[in-house]
N, C-alpha and C positions, 0 to 999 in steps of 0.2 A: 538449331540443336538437333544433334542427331541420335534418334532412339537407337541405332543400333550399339552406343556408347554407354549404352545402361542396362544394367547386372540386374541389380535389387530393386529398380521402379518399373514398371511396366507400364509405358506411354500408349499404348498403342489406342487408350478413350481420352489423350491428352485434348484439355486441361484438365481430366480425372486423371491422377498419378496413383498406380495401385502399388503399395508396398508390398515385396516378396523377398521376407525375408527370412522364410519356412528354412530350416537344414544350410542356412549357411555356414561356413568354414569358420574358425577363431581368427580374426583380425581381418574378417570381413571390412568392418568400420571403415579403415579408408579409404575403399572404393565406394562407400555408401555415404562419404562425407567428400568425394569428389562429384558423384550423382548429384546429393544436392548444391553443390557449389555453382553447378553447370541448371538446376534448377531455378536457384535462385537470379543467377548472374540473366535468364531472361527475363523479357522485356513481360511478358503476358504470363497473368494469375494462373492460380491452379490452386487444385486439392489432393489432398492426400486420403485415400484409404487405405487403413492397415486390414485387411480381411482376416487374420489369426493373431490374433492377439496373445495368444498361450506360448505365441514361440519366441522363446525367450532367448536375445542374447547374449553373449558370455560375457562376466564381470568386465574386462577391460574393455571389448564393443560400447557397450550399454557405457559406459563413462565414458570413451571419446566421440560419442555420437551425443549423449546431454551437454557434454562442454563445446562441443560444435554449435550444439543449439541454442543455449544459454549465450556464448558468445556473438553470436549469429542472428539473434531473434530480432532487430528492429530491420535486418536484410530481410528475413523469412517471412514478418508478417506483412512488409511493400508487399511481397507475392504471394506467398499461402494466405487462402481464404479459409482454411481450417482443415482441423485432422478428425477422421473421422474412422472410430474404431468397430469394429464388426463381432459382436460376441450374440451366440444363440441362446446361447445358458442362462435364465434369466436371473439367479443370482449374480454367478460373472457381470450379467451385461449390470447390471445396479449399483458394482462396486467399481466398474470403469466409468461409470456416468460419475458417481463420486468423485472421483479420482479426477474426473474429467473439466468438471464445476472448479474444482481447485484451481488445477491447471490454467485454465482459462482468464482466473480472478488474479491467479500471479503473473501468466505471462500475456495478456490483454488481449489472447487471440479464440476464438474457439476450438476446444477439445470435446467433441461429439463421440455418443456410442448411439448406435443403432442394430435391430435385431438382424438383419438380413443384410445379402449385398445391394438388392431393388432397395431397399433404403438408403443404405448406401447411395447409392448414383440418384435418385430422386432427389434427397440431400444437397449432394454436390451439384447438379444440376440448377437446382434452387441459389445455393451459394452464390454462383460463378452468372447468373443473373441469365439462364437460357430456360427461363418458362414463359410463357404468354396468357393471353385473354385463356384458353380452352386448357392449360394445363402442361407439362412438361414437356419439351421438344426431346422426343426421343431419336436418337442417330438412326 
């Protein structure tokens, strides 16, 4: 797999995949539903952080990236170990964690928010099964 083929995921803490999909362009989507096809199609797990949560995007995006995933979900969940949302607002972060319990109980996979990115990657780290006896292997 090669990182240089990816837009909106930033590999570069792979198997932590960070979603960047701050100011993308309208019909972004299909380079972000070719990312993960090329995610999916490897062999070795991974996680996903979304670090911005707030950025939303555009109606048609946002439908052909859930029906990529809806479609997609028993490929995504062989490899994703879980998504994991980054909100500092502690309101925000209480109604993604909602959000996220749902999520999870419909599509059998975990939908995590946590306060910070160090949580984030602690998180993911724990996930992806690289901590030992003294605590988490940090790169």
């Amino acid at each position: 797999m090669n990182r240089d083929h990816f837009f909106f995921h930033d590999l570069s803490r792979f198997p932590i995949v960070t979603a960047k999909h701050g100011g993308a362009p309208a019909g972004y989507s299909a380079s972000w539903i070719r990312e993960m096809e090329m995610l999916v199609d490897n062999p070795q797990s991974f996680v996903i952080v979304m670090p911005d949560m707030r950025m939303e995007a555009g109606h048609d995006d946002r439908k052909a990236m859930i029906d990529w995933q809806t479609r997609n979900m028993q490929r995504l969940k062989a490899r994703c170990r879980a998504f994991i949302a980054v909100e500092r607002e502690p309101d925000a972060l209480n109604r993604i964690r909602q959000r996220g319990e749902k999520m999870a109980r419909a599509f059998g996979m975990p939908f995590l928010a946590v306060a910070t990115s160090a949580e984030a990657l602690q998180c993911a780290r724990e996930l992806l099964g690289h901590s030992g006896p003294s605590g988490f292997v940090v790169d």
